[in-house]
N, C-alpha and C positions, 0 to 999 in steps of 0.2 A: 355548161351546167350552172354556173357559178351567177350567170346571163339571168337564165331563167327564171332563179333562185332571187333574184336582185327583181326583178319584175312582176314576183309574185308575190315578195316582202311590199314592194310599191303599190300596187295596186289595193292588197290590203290594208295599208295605211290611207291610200286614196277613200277607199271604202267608209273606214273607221272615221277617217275623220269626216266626210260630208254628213256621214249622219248623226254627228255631232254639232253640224252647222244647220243643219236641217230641222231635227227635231230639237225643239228647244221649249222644255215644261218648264211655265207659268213659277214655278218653285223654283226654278232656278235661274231665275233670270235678276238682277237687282240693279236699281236704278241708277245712272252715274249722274242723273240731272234731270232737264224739262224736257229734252230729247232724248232716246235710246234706241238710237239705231244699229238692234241686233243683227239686222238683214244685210247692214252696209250699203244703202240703196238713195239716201242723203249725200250731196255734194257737204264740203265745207263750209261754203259761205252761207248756203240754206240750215245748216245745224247753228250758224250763228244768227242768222234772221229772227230762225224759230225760237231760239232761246231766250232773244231777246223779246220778242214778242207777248211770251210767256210769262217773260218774270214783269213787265208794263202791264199785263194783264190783272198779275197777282198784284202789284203793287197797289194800283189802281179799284180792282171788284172784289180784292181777298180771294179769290181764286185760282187754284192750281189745277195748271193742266199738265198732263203725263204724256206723253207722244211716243209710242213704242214701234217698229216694225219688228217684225219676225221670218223668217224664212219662210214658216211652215205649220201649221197647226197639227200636223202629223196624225192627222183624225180625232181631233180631240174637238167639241162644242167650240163654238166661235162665243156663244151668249157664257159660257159658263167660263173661260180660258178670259175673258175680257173681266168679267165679275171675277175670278180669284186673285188677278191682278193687280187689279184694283183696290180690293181689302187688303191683299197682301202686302202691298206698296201704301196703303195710307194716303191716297191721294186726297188732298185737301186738308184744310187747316181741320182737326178735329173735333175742336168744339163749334164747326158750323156747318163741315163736312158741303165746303162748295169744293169741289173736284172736279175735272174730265179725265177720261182715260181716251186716247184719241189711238186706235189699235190696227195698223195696218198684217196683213197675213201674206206677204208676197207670191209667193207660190199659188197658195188657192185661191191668191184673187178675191180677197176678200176682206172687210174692214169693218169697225166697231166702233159708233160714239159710245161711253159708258157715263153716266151721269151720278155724281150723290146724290144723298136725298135731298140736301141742304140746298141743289137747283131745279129741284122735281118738278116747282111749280112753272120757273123762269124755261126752261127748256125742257119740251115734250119729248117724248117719243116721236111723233111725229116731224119737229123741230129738227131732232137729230136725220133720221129719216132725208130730209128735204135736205139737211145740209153736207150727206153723203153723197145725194145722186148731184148735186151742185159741183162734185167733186171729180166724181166718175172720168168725165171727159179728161181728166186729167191723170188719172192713176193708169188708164187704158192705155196712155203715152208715155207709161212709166216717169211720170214728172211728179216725184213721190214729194218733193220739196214745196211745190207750187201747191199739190193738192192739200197739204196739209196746213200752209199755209192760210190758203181756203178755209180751211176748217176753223183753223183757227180765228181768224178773221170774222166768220159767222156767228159762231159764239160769242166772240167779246161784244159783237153787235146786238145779239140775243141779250145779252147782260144787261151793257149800259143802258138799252132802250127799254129795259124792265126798271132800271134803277132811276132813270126820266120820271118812266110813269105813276109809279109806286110815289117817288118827291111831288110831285102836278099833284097826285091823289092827297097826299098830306097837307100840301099848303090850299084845299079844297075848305077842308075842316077847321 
């Protein structure tokens, strides 16, 4: 009895807690840096690449990027769960509001560039787009470190080669 009792205390703890690691609202979730790997799906040395990455990025274009995974979107919008995020964490310096939210969903298989408006013009819809499926092959191998990487790498390319053209364009005039 006592067996049973023990096994079905467990099991409901098993329960209780996966879908607490599972479901995991946008509101509750708070940044501890440039990385946030809620999913735990980041090696170490990759959450140090990345971060460092990030902060040479921001150093460099005043841009801050956010790089979240998540277990789960537990049915909630991918466009709308990326966007409250985003606002809600303040991504980017405010008074220029250059930001990414770079948003993996493990479970569903599924991921998010989110952009300010501050790089609306610098990076499209499209832009982002192009530098997901650039990524794919890599997420599909669970190489969640590499992919992001990727990502990140495309963007800062995206940047500076806006920040080239915009300089060329000035020393024109």
């Amino acid at each position: 009895m006592f067996r049973r009792t023990t096994l079905t205390i467990t099991a409901a703890l098993i329960l209780l807690l996966s879908c607490c690691l599972f479901a995991q609202s946008a509101k509750e979730l708070k940044p501890v840096g440039y990385v946030n790997d809620f999913a735990g799906v980041i090696d170490g040395d990759s959450i140090k690449k990345l971060n460092d990455l990030c902060l040479q990025l921001n150093q460099k274009t005043q841009t801050k990027i956010a790089v979240v995974t998540i277990h789960s979107l537990d049915g909630a919008n991918l466009e709308e769960y990326a966007t409250q995020l985003f606002n809600q964490w303040g991504v980017g310096h405010k008074s220029t509001n250059r930001g990414v939210l770079i948003l993996l969903s493990i479970q569903d298989r599924r991921y998010r560039i989110e952009v300010g408006k501050g790089l609306d013009t610098v990076i499209s819809n499209e832009k982002t787009a192009d530098i997901g499926l650039q990524a794919v092959p890599l997420l599909k191998q669970s190489q969640y470190g590499a992919a992001i990487e990727l990502m990140i790498r495309r963007i800062a390319e995206t940047i500076t080669s806006d920040s080239k053209d915009a300089l060329q364009e000035a020393l024109k005039h």
